[in-house]
C-alpha positions as CSV (number, residue, x, y, z in Angstrom):
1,X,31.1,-18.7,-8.6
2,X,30.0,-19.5,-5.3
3,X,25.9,-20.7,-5.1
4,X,23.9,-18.3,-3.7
5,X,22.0,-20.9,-1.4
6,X,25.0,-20.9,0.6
7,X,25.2,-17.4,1.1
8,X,24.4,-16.3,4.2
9,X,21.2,-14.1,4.6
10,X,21.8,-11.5,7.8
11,X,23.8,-8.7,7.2
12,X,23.3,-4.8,6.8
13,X,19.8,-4.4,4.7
14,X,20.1,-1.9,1.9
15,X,19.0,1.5,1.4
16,X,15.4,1.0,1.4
17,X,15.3,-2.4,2.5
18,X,14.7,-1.9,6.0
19,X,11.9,-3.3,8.3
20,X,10.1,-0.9,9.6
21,X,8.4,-0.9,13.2
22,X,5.0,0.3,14.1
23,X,4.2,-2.2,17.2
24,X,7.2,-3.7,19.1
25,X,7.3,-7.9,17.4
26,X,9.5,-10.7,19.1
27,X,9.9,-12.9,16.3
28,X,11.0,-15.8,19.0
29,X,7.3,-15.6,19.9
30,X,6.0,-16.1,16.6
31,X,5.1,-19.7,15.5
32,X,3.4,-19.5,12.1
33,X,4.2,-16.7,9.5
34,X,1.7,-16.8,6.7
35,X,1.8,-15.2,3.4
36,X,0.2,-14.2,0.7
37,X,1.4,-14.6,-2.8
38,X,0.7,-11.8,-5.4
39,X,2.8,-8.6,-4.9
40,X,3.9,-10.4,-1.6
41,X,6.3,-13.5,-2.0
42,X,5.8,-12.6,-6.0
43,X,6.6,-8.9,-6.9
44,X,5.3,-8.4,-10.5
45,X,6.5,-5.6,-13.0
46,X,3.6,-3.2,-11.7
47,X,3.1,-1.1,-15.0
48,X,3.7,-4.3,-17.3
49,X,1.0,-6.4,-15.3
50,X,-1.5,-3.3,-15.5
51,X,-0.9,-2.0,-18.8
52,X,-2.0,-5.8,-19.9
53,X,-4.7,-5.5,-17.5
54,X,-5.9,-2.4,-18.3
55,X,-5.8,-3.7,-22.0
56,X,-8.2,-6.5,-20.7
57,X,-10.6,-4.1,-18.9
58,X,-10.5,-1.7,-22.0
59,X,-11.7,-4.9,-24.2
60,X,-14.7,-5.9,-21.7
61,X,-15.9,-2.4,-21.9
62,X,-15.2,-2.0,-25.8
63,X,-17.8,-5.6,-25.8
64,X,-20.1,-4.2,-23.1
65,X,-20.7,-1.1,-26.0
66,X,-18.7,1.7,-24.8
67,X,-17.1,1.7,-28.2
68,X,-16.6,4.9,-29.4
69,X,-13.4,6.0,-31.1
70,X,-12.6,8.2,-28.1
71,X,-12.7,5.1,-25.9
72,X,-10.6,2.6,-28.4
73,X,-7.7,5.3,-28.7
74,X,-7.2,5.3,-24.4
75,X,-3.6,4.0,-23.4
76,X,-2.6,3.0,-20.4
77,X,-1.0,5.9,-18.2
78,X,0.8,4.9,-14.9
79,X,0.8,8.7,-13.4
80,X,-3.0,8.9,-13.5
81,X,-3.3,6.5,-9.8
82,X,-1.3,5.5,-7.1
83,X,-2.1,2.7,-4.4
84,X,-3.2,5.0,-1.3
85,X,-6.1,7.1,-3.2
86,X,-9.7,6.8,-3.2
87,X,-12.2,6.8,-5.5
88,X,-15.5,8.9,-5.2
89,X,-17.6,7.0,-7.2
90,X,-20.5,9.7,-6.9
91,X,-18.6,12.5,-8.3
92,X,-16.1,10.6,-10.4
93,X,-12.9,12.0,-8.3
94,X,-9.9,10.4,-7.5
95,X,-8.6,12.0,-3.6
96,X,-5.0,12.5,-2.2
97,X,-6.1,12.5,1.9
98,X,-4.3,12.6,4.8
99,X,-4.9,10.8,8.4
100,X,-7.9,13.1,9.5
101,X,-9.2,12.4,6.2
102,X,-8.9,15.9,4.5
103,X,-8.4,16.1,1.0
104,X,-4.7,17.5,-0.3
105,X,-5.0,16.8,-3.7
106,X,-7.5,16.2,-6.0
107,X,-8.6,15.0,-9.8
108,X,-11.7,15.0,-11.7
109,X,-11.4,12.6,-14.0
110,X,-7.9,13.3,-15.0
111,X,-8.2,17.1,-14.4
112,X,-6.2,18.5,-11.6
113,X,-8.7,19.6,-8.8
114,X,-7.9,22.8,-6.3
115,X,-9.0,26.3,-4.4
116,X,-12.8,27.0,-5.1
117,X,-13.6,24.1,-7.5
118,X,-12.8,21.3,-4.7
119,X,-14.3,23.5,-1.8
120,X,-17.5,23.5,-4.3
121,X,-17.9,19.9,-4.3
122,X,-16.6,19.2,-0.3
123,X,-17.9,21.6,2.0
124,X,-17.4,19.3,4.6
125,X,-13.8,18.1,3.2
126,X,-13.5,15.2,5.0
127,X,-13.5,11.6,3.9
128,X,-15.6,9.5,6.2
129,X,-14.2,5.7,6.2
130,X,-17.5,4.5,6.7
131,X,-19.5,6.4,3.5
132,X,-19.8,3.4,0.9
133,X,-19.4,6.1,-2.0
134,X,-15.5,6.1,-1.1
135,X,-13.4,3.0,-2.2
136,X,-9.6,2.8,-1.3
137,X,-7.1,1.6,-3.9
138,X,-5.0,-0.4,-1.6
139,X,-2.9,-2.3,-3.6
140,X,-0.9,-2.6,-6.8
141,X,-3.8,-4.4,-8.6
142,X,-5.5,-0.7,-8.7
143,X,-4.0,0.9,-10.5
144,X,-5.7,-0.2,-14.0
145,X,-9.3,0.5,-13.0
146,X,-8.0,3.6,-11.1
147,X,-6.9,5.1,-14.5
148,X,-9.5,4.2,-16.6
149,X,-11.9,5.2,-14.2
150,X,-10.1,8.9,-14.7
151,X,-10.5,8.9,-18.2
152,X,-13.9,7.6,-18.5
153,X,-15.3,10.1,-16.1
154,X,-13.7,12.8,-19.0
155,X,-15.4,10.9,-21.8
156,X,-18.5,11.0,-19.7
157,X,-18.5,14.4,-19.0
158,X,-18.2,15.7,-22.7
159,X,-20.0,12.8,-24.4
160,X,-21.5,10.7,-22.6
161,X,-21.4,6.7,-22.3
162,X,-24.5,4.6,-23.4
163,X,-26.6,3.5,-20.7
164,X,-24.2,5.2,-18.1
165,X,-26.1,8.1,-16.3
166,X,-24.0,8.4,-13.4
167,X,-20.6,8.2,-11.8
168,X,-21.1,5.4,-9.7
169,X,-22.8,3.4,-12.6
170,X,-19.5,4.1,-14.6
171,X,-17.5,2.6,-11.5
172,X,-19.8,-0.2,-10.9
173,X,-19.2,-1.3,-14.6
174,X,-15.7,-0.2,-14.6
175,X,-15.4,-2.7,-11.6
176,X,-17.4,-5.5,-12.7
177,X,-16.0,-5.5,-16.2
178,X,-12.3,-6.0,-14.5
179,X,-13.9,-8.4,-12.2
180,X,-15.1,-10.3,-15.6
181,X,-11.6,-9.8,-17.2
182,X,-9.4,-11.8,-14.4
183,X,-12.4,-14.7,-14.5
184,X,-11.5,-14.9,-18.1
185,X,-7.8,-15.6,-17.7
186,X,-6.1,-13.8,-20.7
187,X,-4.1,-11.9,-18.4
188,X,-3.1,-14.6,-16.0
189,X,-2.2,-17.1,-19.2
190,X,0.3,-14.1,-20.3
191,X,2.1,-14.2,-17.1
192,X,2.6,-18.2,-17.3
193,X,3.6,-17.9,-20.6
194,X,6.3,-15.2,-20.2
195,X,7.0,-14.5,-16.5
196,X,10.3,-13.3,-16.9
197,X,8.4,-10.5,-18.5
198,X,5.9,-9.7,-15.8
199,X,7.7,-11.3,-12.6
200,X,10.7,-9.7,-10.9
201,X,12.6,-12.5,-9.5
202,X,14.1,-12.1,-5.9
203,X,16.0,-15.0,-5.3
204,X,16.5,-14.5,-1.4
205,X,13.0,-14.5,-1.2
206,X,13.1,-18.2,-1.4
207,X,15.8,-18.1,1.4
208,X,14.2,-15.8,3.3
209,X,11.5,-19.0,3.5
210,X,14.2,-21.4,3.7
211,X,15.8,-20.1,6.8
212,X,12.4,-19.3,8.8
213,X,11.3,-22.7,8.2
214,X,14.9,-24.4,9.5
215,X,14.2,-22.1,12.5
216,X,11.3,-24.0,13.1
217,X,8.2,-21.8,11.7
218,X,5.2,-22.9,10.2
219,X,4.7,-21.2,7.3
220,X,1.3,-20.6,5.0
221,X,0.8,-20.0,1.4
222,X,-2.8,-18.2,1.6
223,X,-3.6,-16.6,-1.2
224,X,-7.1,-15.4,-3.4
225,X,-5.4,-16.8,-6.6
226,X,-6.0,-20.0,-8.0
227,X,-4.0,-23.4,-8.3
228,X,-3.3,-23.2,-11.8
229,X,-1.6,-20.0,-11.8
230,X,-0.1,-20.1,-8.5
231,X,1.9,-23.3,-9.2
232,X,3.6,-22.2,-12.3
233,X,4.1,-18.8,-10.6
234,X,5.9,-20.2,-7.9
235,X,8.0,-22.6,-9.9
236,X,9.7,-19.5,-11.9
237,X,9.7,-17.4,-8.5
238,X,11.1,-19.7,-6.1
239,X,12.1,-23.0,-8.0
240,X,15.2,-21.9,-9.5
241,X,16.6,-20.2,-5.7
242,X,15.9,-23.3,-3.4
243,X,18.1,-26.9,-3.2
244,X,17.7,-28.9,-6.2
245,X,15.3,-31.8,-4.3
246,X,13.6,-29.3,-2.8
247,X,10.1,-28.8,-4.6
248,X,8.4,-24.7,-3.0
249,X,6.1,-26.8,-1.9
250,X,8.1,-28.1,0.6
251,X,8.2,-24.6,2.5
252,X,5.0,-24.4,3.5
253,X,2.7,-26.5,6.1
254,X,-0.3,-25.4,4.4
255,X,-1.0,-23.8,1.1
256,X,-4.6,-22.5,0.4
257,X,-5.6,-21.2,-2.7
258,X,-8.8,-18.8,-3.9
259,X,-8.9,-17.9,-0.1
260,X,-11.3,-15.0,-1.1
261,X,-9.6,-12.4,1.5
262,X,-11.3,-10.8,3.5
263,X,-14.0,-13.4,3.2
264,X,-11.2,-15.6,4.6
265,X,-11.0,-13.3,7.9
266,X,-15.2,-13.1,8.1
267,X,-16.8,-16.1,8.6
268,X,-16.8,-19.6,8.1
269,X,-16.6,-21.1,5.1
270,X,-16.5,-24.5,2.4
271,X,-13.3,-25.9,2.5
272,X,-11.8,-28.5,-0.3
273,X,-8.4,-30.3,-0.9
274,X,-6.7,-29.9,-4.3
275,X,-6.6,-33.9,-5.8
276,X,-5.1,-33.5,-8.7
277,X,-8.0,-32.3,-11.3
278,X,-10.7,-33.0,-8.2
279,X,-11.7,-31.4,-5.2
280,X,-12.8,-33.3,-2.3
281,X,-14.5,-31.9,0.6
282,X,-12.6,-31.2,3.8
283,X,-14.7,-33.3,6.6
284,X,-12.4,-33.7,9.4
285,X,-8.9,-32.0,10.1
286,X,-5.9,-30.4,7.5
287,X,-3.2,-32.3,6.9
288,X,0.2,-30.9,6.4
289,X,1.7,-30.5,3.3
290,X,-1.7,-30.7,1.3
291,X,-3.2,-27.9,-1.2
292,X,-6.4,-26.9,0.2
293,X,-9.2,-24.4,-1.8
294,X,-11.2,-22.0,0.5
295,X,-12.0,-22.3,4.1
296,X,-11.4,-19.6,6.7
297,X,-8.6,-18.6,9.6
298,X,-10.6,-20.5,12.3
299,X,-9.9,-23.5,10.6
300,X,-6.3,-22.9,10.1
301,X,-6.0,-21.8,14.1
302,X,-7.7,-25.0,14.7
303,X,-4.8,-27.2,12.8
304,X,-2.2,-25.1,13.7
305,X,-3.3,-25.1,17.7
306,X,-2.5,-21.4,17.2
307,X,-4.5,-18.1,17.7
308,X,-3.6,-14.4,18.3
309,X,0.3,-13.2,18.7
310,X,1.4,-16.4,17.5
311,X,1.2,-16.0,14.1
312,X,2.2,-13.1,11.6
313,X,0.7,-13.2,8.3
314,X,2.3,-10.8,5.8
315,X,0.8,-9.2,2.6
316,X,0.1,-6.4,0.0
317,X,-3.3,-5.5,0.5
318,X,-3.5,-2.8,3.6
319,X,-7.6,-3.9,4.0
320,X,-7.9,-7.6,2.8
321,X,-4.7,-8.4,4.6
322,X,-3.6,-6.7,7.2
323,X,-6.7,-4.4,9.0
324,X,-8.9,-7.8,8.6
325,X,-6.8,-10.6,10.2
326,X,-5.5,-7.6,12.5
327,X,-9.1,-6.7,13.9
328,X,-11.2,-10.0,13.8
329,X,-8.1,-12.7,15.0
330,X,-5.5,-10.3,16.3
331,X,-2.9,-11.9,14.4
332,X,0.6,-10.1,14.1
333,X,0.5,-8.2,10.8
334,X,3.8,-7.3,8.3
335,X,2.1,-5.2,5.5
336,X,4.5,-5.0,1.6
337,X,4.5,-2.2,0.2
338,X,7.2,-2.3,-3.0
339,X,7.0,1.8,-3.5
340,X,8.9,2.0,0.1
341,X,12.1,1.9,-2.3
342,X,11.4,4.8,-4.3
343,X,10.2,6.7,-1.7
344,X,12.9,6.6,0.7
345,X,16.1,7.0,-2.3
346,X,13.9,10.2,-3.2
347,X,14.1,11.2,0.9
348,X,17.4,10.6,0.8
349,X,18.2,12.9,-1.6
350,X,16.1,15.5,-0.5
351,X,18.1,15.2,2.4
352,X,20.4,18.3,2.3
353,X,17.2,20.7,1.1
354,X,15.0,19.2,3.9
355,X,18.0,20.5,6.7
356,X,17.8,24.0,4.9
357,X,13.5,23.9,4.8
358,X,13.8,23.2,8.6
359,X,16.1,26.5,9.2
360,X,13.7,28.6,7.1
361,X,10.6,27.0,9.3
362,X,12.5,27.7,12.4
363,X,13.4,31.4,11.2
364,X,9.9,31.9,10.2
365,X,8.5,30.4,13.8
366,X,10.9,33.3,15.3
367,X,9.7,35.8,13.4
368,X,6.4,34.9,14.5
369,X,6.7,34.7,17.6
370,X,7.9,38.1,17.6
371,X,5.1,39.6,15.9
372,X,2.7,38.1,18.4
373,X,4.8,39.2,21.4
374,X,4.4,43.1,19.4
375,X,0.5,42.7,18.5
376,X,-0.5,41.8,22.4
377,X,1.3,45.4,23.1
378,X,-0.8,47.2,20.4
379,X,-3.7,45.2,22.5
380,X,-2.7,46.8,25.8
381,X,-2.4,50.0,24.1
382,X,1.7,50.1,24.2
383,X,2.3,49.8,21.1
384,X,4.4,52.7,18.7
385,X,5.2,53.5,15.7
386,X,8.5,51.6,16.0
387,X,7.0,48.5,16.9
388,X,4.0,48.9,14.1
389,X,7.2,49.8,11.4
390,X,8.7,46.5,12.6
391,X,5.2,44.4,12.6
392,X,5.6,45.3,9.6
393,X,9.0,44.6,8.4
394,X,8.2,40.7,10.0
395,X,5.4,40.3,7.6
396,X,8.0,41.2,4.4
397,X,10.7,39.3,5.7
398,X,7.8,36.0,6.5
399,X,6.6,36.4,2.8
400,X,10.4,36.5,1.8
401,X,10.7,32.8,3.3
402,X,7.2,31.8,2.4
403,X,8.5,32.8,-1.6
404,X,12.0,30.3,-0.8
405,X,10.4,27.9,1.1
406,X,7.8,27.5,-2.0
407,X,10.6,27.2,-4.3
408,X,12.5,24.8,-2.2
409,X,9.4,22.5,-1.9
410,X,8.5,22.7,-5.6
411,X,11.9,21.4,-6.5
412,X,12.3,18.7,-3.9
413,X,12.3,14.9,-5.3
414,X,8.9,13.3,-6.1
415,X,8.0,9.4,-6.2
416,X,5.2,10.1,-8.2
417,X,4.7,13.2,-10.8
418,X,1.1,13.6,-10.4
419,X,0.1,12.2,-6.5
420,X,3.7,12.7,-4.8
421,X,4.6,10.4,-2.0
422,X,2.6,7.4,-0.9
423,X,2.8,7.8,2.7
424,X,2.4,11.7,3.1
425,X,-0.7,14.1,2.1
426,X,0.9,17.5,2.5
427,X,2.4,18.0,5.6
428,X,1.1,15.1,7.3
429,X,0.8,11.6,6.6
430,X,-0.9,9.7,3.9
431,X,-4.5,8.2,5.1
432,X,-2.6,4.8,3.9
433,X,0.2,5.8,5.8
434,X,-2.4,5.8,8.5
435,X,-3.7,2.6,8.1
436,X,-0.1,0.9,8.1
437,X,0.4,2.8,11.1
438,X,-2.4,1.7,13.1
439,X,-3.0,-2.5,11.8
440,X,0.6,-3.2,10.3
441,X,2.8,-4.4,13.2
442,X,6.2,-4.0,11.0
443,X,6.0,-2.9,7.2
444,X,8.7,-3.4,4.9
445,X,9.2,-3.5,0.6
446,X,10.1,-7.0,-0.2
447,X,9.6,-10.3,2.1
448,X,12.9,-10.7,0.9
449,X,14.1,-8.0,3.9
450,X,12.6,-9.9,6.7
451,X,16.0,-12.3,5.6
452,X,18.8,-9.6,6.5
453,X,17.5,-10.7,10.0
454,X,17.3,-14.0,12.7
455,X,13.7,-15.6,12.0
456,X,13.8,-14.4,16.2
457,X,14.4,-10.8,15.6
458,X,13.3,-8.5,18.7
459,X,11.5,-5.9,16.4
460,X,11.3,-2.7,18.7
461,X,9.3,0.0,17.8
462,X,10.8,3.4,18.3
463,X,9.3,6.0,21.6
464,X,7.7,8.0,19.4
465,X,7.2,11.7,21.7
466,X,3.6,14.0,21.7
467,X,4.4,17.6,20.8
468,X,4.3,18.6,24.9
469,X,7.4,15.9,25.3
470,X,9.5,17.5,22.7
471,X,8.2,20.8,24.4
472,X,10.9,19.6,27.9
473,X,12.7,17.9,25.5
474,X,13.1,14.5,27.0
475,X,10.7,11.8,27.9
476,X,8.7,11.0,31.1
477,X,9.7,7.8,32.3
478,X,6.3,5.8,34.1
């Protein structure tokens, strides 16, 4: 059986493994590619990772006296949250929005919101970006407080929780009580103990790497997680996958651990080299090939005699990744976002019912427009019964496709049972979808695809047209 380090990496990506194109990027122009580690170079089992997270959180919060039976008998449940939501903390809601920041879909607690009860609560329904009362769940790593924030906010409402008077006191504590759970390690020293149970190996990850750094890249290990779990992490992750002398190490010019992102993208900041057990202040310059702890992106422009377009730094988290080192240092930005898979098989196989939703849409636009055309008669008095019978007869025949297109859509394939899919609201796109849109250069699901392509890939993003183009239908040329 031939070794899969000599396999060669380019070829036709997969059904879902694309890279996908936002902002044209010339790869041959990029000198450093950074990373970051968790749910980026390592994918984890998302609902194994935060069912023992959530179990770690429910613990903190069973200590911190929120122990009543109705609390000890919560379970974990995956279809309560999905990256992409946010949270009101002041009314204890999770929110489905879209790009203008209009709520499609909402939950109280774990109870559906819609019609009257939601325009109760939001007569203004939209989400401002800026109002501190929203947070965004924008990565994997959510999706435990996410859910037991839902089904706290029930208990709240028909028990009460001591010393909890308010949604956003429940969130604060939900928060800091997870916060106090990953400080404690329980979690983490699970993972090193059994990764094959949390940690999804991708072994051309680790050639993905290989082949950008033979191309002559610099690459970056920046990550918020510490030393001691990322160094056994990466030894089951990439270990196994690269040539036997070849410690992971090896790939990258610099690897910085507890980077605290966005901190990392905000300011400067204490910087210290890893010496074994010690940490010794950085005085002067990085040296490649060390572990470093801390510090900040000027510093890492500074050794890398590097700034702007020349270096793409790739991660999970749409806000402490991507929109940070996008808006402050104008780096190049890939974001990860695993669900892509999902999502696109599911559009794939809506694909026969989606060409049949479009010819209703288009016989429903029709029949429109001909009832507009037949009430500006009636406005300049010419109308008769003939055309009022056949006003009427439209507005039958519109309902008749409104009833087929609702079936059609009620039927078609969903990535998620409860919150649909992650990069539309509705109609329109996702407010995550959004984001990605506007600070991720390219976006993919696995680093793992950037290796179906040369490490000096022309990335060309496609002429997207406004709704007056497709009116000539063709483009302007300048």
């Amino acid at each position: 059986m031939k070794d899969i380090r000599e396999e060669p990496l380019i070829g036709s990506p997969e059904a879902g493994r694309g890279v996908f194109v936002n902002r044209t990027l010339n790869m041959k122009q990029v000198k450093a590619i950074g990373y970051d580690m968790d749910y980026t170079l390592v994918h984890y089992d998302a609902v194994a990772w935060e069912e023992r997270a959530y179990l770690a959180l429910k613990k903190r919060l069973l200590d911190h006296g929120w122990d009543a039976p109705s609390v000890q008998a919560l379970e974990f449940d995956p279809n309560l949250a999905v990256r992409g939501l946010v949270v009101d903390t002041q009314r204890g809601n999770l929110l489905k929005v879209n790009r203008f920041g209009y709520i499609k879909a909402a939950t109280h607690g774990c109870r559906r919101l819609s019609g009257q009860p939601l325009r109760a609560q939001y007569d203004r329904p939209v989400i401002d970006s800026g109002d501190q009362d929203m947070v965004y769940l924008d990565t994997l790593f959510s999706l435990s407080e996410g859910c037991i924030f839902a089904q706290l906010v029930d208990i709240y409402d028909q028990e009460g929780l001591p010393g909890c008077h308010s949604y956003a006191k429940l969130w604060e504590t939900t928060r800091e009580s997870l916060d106090q759970a990953h400080i404690e390690g329980a979690l983490k020293r699970d993972v090193i103990a059994q990764p094959e149970r949390y940690i999804q190996a991708d072994p051309m990850a680790a050639q993905t790497l290989l082949d950008q750094k033979r191309a002559g890249k610099k690459l970056l290990l920046i990550t918020n997680s510490e030393w001691g779990f990322v160094k056994p992490v990466m030894d089951h992750a990439y270990g196994p996958y690269l040539p036997e002398d070849m410690p992971w190490e090896a790939l990258f010019d610099l690897i910085i651990v507890e980077s605290r992102k966005p901190g990392f993208f905000q300011g400067s900041k204490r910087m210290f080299e890893i010496c074994g057990e010690l940490l010794r202040p950085v005085q002067g310059s990085l040296e490649t090939g060390k572990v470093y702890l801390g510090g900040d992106a000027e510093k890492v422009e500074a050794h890398l005699g590097l700034s702007g377009d020349d270096i793409l730094y790739v991660g999970d988290h749409v806000y402490g990744d991507v929109i940070v080192s996008k808006s402050r240092f104008k780096w190049r930005t890939c974001v990860v976002l695993r669900e892509l898979e999902k999502e696109l098989e599911a559009l794939a196989d809506d694909r026969g019912q989606q060409g049949r939703i479009n010819e209703l849409m288009r016989a429903k636009e029709l029949l429109e427009n001909e009832s507009n055309d037949l009430r500006l008669l009636g406005l300049r008095d010419r109308a008769t019964d003939e055309t009022r019978a056949r006003r009427e007869q439209i507005r039958l025949e519109v309902e008749g496709l409104d009833s087929e297109l609702g079936e059609i859509l009620s039927n078609l394939q969903r990535t998620h049972p409860s919150w649909g899919h992650m990069m539309r609201a509705g109609n329109d796109e996702s407010l995550l979808a959004q984001q990605v849109e506007r600070y991720a250069c390219i976006y993919t699901s696995r680093v793992s695809n950037l290796g179906f392509y040369t490490p000096f890939k022309y990335f060309r993003a496609p002429r997207l047209a406004m709704p007056h183009d497709q009116e000539v239908g063709h483009w302007f040329e300048p």
